[in-house]
PDB file of N, CA, C and O in Angstrom, chain B, residues numbered from 101:
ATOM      1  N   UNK B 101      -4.613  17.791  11.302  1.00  0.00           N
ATOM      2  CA  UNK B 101      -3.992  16.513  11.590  1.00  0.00           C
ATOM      3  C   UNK B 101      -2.608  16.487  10.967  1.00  0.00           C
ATOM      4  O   UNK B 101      -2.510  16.436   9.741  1.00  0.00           O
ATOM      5  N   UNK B 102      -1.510  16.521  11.759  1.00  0.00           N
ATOM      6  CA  UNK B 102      -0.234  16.003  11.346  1.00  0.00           C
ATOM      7  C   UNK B 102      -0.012  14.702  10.881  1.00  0.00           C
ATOM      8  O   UNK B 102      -0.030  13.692  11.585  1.00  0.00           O
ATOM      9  N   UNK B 103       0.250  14.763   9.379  1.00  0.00           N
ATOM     10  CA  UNK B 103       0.997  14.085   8.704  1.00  0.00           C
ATOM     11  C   UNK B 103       2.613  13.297   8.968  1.00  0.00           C
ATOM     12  O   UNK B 103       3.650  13.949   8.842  1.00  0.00           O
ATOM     13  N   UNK B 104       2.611  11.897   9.326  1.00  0.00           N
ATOM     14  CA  UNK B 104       3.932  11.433   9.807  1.00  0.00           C
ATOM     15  C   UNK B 104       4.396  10.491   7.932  1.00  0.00           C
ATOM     16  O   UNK B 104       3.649   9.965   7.107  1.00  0.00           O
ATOM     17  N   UNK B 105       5.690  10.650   7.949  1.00  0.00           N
ATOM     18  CA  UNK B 105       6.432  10.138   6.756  1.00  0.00           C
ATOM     19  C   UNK B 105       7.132   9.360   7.535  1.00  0.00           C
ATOM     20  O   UNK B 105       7.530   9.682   8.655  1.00  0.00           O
ATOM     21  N   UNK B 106       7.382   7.941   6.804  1.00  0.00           N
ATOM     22  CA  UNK B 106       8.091   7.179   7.400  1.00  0.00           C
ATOM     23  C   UNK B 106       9.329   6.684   6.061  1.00  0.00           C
ATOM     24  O   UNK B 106       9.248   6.290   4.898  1.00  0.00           O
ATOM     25  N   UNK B 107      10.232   6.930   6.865  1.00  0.00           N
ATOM     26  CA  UNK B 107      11.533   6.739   5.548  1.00  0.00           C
ATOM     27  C   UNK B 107      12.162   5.323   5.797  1.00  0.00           C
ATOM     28  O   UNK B 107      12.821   4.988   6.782  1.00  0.00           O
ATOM     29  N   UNK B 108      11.754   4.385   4.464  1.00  0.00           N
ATOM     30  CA  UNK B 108      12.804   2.796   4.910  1.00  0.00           C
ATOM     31  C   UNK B 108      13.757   2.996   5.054  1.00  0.00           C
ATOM     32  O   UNK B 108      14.143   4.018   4.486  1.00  0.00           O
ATOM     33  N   UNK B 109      14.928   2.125   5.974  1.00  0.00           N
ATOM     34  CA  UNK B 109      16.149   1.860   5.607  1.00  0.00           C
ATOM     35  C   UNK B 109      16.756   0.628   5.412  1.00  0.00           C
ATOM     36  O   UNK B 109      16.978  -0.238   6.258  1.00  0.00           O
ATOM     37  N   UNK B 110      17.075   0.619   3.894  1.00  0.00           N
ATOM     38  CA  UNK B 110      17.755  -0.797   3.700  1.00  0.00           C
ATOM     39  C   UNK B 110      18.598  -1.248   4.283  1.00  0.00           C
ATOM     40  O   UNK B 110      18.606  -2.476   4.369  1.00  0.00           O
ATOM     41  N   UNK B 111      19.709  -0.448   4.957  1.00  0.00           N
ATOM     42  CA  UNK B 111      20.445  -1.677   5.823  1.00  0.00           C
ATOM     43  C   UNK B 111      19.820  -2.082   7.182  1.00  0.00           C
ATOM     44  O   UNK B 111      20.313  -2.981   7.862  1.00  0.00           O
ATOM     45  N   UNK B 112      19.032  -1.586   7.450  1.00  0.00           N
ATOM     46  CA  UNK B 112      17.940  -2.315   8.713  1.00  0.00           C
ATOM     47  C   UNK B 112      17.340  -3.168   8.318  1.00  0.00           C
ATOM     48  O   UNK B 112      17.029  -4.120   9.034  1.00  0.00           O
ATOM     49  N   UNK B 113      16.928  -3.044   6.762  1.00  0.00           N
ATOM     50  CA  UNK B 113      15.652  -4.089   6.368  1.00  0.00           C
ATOM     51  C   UNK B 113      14.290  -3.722   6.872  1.00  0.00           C
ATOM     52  O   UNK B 113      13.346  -4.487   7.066  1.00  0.00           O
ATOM     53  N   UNK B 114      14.333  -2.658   7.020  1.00  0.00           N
ATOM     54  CA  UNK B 114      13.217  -1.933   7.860  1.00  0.00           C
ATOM     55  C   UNK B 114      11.768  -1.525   6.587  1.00  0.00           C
ATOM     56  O   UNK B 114      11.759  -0.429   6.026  1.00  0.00           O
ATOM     57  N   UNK B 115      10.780  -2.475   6.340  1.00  0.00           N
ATOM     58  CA  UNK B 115       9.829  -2.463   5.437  1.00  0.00           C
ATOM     59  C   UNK B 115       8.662  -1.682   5.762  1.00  0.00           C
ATOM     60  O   UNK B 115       7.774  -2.424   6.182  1.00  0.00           O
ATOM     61  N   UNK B 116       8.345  -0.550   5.731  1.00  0.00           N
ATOM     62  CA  UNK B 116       7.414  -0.069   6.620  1.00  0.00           C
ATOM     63  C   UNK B 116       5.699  -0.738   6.567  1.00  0.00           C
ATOM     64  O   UNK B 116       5.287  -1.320   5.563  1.00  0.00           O
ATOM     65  N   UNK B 117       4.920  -0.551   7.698  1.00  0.00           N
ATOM     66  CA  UNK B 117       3.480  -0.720   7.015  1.00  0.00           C
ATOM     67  C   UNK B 117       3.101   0.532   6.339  1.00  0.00           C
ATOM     68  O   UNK B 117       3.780   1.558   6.303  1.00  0.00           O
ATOM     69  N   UNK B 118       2.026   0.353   5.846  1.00  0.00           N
ATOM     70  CA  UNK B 118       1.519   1.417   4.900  1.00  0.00           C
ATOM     71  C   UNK B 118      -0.152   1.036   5.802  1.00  0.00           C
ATOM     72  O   UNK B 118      -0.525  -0.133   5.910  1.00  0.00           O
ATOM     73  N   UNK B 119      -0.860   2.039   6.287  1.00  0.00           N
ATOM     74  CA  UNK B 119      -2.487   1.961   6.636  1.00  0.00           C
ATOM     75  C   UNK B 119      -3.122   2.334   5.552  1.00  0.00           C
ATOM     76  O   UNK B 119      -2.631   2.432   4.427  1.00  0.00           O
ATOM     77  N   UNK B 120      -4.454   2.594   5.941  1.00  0.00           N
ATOM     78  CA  UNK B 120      -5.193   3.045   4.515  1.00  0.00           C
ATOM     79  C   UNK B 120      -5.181   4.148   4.125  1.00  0.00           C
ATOM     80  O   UNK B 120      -5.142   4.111   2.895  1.00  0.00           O
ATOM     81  N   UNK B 121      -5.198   5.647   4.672  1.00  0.00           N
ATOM     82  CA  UNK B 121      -4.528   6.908   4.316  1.00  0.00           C
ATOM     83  C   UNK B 121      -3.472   6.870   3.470  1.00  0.00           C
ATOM     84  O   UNK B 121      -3.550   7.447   2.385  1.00  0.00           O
ATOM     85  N   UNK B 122      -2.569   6.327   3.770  1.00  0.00           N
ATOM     86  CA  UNK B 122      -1.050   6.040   2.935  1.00  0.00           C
ATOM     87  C   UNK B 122      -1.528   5.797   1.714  1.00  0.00           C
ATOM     88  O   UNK B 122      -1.429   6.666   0.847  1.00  0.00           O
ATOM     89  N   UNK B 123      -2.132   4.557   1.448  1.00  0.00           N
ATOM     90  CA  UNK B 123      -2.670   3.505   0.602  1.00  0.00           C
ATOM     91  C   UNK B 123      -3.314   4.467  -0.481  1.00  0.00           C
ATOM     92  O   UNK B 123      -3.060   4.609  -1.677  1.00  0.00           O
ATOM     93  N   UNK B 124      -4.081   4.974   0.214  1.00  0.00           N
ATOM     94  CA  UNK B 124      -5.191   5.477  -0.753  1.00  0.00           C
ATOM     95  C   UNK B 124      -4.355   6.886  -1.657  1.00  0.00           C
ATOM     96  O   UNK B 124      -4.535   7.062  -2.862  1.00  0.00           O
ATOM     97  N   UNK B 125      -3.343   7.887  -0.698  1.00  0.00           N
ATOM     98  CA  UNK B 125      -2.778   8.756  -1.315  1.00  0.00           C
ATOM     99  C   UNK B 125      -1.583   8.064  -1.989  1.00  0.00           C
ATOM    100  O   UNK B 125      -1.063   8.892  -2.737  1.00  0.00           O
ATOM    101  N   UNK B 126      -1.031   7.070  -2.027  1.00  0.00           N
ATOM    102  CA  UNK B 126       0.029   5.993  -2.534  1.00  0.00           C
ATOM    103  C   UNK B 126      -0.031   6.033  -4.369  1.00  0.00           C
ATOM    104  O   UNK B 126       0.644   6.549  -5.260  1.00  0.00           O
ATOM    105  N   UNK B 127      -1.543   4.962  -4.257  1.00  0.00           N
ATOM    106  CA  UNK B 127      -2.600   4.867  -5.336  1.00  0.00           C
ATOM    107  C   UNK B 127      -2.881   5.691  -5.989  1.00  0.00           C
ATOM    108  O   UNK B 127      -2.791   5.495  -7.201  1.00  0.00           O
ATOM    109  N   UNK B 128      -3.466   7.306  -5.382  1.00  0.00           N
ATOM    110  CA  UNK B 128      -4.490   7.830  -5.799  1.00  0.00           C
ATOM    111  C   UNK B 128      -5.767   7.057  -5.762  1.00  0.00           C
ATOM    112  O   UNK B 128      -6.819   7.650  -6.002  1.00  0.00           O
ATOM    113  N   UNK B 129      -5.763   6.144  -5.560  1.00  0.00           N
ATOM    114  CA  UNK B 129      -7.190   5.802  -5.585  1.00  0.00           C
ATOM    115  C   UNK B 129      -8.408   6.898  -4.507  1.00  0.00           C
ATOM    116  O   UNK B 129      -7.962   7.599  -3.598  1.00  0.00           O
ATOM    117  N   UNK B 130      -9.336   6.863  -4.713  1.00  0.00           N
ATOM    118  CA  UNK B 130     -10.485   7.568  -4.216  1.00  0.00           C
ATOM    119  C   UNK B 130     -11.373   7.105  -2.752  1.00  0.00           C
ATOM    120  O   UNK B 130     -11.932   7.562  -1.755  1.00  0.00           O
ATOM    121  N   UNK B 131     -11.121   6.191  -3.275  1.00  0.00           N
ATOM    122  CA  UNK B 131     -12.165   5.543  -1.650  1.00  0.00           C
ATOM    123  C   UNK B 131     -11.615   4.174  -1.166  1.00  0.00           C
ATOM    124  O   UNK B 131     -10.655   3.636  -1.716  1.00  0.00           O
ATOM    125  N   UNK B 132     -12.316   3.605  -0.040  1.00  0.00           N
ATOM    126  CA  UNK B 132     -11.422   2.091   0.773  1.00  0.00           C
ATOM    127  C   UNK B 132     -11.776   1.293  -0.564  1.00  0.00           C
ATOM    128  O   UNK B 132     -10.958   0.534  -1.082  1.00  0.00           O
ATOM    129  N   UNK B 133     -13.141   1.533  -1.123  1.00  0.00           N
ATOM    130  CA  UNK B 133     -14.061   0.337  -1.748  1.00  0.00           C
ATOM    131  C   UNK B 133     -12.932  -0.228  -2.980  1.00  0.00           C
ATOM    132  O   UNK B 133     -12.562  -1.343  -3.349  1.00  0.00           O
ATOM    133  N   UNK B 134     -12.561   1.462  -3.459  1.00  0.00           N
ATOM    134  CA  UNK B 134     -11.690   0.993  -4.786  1.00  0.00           C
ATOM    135  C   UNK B 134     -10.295  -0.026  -4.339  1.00  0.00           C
ATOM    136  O   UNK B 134      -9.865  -0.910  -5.080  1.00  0.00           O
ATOM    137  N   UNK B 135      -9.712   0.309  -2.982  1.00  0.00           N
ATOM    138  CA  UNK B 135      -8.733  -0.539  -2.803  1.00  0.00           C
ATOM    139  C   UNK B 135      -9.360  -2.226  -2.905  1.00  0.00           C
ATOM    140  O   UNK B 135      -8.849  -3.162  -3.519  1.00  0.00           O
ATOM    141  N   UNK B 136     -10.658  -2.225  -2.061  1.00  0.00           N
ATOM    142  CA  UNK B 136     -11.319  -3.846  -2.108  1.00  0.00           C
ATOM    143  C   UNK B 136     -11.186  -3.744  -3.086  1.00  0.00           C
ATOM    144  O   UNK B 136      -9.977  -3.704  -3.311  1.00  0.00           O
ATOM    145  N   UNK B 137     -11.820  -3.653  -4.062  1.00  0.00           N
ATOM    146  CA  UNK B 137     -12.508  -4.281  -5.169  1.00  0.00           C
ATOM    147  C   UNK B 137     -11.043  -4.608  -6.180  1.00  0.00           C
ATOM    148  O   UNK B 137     -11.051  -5.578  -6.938  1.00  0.00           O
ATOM    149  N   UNK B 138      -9.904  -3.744  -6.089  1.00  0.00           N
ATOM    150  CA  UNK B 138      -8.728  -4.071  -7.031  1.00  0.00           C
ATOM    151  C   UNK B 138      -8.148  -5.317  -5.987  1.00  0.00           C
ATOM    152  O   UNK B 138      -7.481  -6.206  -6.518  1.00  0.00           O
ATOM    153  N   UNK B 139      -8.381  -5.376  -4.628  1.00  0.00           N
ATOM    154  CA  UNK B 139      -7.689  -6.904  -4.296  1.00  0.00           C
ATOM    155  C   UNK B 139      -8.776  -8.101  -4.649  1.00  0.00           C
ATOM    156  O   UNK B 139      -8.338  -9.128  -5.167  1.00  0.00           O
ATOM    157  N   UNK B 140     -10.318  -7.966  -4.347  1.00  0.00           N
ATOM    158  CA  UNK B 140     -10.929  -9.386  -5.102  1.00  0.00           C
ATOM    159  C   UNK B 140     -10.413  -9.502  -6.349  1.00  0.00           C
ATOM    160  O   UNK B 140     -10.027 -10.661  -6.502  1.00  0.00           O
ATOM    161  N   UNK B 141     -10.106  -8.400  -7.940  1.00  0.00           N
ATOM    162  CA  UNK B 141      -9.867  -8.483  -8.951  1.00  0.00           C
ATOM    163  C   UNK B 141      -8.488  -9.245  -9.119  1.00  0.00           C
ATOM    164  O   UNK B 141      -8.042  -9.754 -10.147  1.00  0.00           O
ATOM    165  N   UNK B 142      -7.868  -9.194  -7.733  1.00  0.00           N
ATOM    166  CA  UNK B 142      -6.323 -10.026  -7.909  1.00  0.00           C
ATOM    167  C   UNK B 142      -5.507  -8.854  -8.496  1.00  0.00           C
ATOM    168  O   UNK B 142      -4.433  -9.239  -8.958  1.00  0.00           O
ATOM    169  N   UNK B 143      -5.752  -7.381  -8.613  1.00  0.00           N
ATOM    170  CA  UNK B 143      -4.994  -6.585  -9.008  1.00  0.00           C
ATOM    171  C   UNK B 143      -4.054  -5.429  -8.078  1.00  0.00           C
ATOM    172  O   UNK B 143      -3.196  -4.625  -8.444  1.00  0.00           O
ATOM    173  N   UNK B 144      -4.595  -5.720  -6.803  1.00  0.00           N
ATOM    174  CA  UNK B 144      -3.767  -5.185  -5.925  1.00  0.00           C
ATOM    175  C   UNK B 144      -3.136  -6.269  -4.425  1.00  0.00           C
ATOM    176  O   UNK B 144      -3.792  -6.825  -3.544  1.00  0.00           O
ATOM    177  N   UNK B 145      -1.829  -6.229  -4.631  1.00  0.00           N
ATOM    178  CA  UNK B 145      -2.005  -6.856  -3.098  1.00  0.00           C
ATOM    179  C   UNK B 145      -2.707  -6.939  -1.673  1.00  0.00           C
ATOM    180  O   UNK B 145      -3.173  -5.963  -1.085  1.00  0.00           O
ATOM    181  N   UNK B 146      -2.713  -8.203  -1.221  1.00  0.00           N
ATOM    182  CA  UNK B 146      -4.161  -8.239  -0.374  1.00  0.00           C
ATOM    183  C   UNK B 146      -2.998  -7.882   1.145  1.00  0.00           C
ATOM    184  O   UNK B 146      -1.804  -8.143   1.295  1.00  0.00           O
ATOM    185  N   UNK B 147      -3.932  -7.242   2.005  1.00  0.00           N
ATOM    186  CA  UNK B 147      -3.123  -6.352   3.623  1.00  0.00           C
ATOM    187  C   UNK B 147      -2.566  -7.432   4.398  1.00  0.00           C
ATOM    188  O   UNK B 147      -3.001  -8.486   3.933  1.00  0.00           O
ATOM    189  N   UNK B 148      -1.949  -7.598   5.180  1.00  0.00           N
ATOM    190  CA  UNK B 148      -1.503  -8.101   6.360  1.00  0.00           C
ATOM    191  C   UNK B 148      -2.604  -7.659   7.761  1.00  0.00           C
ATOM    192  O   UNK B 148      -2.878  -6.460   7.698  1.00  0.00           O
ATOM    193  N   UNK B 149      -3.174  -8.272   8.806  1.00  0.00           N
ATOM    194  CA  UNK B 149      -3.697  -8.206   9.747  1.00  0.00           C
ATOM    195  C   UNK B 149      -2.715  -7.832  10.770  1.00  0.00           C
ATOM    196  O   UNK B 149      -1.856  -8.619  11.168  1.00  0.00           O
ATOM    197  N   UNK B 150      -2.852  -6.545  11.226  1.00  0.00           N
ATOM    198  CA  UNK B 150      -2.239  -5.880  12.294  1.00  0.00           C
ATOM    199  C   UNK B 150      -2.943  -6.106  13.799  1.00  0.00           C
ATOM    200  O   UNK B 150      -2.492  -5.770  14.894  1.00  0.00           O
ATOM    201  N   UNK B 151      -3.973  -6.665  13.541  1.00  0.00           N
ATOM    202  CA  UNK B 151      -4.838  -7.072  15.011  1.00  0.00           C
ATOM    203  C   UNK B 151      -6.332  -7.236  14.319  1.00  0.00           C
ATOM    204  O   UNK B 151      -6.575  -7.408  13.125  1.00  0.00           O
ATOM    205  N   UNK B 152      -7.254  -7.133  15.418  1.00  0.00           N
ATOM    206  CA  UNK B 152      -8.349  -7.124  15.501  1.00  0.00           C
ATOM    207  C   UNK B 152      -9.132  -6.654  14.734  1.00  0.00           C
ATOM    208  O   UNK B 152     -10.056  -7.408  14.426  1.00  0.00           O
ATOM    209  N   UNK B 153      -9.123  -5.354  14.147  1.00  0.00           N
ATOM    210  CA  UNK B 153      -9.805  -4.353  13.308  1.00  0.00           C
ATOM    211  C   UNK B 153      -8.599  -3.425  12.683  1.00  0.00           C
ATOM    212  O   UNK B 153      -8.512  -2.209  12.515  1.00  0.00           O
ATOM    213  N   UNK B 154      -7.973  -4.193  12.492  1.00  0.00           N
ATOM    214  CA  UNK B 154      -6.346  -3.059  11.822  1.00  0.00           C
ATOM    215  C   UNK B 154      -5.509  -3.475  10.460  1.00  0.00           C
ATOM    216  O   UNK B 154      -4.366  -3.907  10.615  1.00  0.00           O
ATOM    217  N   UNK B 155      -5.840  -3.400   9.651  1.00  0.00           N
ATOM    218  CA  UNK B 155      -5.009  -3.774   8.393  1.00  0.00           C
ATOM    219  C   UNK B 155      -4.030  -3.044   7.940  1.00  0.00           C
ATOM    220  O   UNK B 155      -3.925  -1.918   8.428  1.00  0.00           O
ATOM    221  N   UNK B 156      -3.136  -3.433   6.985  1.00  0.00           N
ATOM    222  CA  UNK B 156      -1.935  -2.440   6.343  1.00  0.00           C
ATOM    223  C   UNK B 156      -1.379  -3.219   5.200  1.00  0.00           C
ATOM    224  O   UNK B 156      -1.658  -4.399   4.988  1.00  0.00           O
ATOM    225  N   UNK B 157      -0.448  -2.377   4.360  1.00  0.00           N
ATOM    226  CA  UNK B 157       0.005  -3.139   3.734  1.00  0.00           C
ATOM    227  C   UNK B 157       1.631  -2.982   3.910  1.00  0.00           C
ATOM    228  O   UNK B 157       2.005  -2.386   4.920  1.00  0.00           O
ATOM    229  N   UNK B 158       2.580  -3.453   3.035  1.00  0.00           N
ATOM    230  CA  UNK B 158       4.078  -3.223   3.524  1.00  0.00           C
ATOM    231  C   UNK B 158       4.323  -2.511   2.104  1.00  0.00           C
ATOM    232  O   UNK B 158       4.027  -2.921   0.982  1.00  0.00           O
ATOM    233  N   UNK B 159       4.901  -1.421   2.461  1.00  0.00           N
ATOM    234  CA  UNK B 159       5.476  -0.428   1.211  1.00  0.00           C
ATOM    235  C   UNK B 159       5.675  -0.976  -0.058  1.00  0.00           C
ATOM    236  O   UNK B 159       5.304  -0.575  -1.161  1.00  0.00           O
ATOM    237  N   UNK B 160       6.590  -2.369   0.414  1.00  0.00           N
ATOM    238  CA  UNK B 160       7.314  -2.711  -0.495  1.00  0.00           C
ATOM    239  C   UNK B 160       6.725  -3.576  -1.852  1.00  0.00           C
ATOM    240  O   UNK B 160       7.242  -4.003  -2.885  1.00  0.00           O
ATOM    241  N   UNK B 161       5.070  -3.594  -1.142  1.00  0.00           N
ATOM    242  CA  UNK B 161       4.117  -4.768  -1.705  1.00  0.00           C
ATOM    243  C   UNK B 161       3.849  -3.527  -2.506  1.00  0.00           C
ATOM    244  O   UNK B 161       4.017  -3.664  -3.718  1.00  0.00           O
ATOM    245  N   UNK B 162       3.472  -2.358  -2.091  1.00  0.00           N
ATOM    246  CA  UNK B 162       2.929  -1.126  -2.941  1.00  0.00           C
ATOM    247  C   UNK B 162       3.555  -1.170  -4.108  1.00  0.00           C
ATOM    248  O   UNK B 162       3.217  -1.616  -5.204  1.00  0.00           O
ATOM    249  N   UNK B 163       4.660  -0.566  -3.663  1.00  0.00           N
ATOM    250  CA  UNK B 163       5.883   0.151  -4.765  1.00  0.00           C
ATOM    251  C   UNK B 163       6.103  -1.025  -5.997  1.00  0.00           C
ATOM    252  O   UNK B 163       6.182  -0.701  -7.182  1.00  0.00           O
ATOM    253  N   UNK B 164       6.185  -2.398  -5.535  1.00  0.00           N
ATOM    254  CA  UNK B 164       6.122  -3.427  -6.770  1.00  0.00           C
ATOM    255  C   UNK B 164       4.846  -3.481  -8.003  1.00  0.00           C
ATOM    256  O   UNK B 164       4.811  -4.006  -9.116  1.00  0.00           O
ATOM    257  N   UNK B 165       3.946  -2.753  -7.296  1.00  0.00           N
ATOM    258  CA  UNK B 165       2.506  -2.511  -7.813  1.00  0.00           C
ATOM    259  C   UNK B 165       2.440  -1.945  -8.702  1.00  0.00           C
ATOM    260  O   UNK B 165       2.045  -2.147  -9.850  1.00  0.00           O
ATOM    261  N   UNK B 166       3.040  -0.809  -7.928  1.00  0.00           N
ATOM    262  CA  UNK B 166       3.227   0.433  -9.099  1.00  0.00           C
ATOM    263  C   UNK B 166       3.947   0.307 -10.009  1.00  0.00           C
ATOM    264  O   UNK B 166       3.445   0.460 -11.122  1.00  0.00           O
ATOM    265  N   UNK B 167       5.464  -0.032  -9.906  1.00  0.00           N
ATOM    266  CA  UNK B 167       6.511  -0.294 -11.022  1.00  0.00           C
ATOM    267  C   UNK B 167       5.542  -1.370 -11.831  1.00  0.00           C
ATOM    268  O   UNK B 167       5.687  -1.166 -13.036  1.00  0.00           O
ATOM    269  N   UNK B 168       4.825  -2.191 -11.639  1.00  0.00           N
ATOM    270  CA  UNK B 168       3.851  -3.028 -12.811  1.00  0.00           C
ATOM    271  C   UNK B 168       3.216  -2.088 -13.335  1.00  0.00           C
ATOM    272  O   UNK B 168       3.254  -1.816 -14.536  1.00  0.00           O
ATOM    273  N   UNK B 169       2.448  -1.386 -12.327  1.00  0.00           N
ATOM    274  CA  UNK B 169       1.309  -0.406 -13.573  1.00  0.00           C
ATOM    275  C   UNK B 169       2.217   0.495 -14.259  1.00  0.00           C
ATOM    276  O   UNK B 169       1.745   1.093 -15.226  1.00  0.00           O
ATOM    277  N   UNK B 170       3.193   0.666 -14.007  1.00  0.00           N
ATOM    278  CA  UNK B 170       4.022   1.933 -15.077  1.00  0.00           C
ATOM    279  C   UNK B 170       4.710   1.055 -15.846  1.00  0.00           C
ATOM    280  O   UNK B 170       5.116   1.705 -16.809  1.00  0.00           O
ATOM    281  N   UNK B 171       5.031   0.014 -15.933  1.00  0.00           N
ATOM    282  CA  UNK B 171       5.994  -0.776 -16.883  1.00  0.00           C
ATOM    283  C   UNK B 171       4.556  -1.071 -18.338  1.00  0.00           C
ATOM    284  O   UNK B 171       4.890  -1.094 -19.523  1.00  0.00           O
ATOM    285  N   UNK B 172       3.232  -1.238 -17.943  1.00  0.00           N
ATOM    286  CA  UNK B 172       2.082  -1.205 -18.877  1.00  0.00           C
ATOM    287  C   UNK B 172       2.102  -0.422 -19.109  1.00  0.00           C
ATOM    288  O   UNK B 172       1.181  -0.238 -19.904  1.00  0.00           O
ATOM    289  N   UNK B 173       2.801   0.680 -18.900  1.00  0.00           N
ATOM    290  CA  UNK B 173       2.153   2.300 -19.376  1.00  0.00           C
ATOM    291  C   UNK B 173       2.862   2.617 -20.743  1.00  0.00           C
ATOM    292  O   UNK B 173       2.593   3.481 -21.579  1.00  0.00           O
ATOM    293  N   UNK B 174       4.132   1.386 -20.715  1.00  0.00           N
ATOM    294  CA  UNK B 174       5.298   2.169 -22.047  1.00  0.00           C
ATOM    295  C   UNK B 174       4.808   0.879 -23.416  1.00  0.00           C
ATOM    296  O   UNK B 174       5.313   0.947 -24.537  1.00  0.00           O
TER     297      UNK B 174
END
């Protein structure tokens, strides 16, 4: 399976979605469950509804995530 990278560009304003593949190699997290269970905990941002059976999140919700968990790290 080919792997697609999607590169933002700020002067577009172009925020990408992120699916759950992304998500999960983003994280590191291990499985979907661990992503649930850190959004009931209020510790990860909760997805946007892409349709019917389709969730995502927007990069930009990620990357703020992370700069929190590494700013606890110092």
């Amino acid at each position: 399976m080919k792997q697609h990278q999607v590169n933002s560009n700020p002067s577009f304003g172009f925020d990408p979605i992120l699916r759950f593949p992304e998500v999960l190699r983003f994280t590191g997290a291990r499985s979907r469950q661990t992503i649930y269970n850190w959004i009931s905990a209020g510790n990860f941002p909760k997805p946007i509804s892409l349709g019917a059976n389709s969730i995502g999140w927007l990069q930009s919700d990620c990357e703020e995530w992370r700069q929190k968990k590494l700013s606890h790290r110092q």
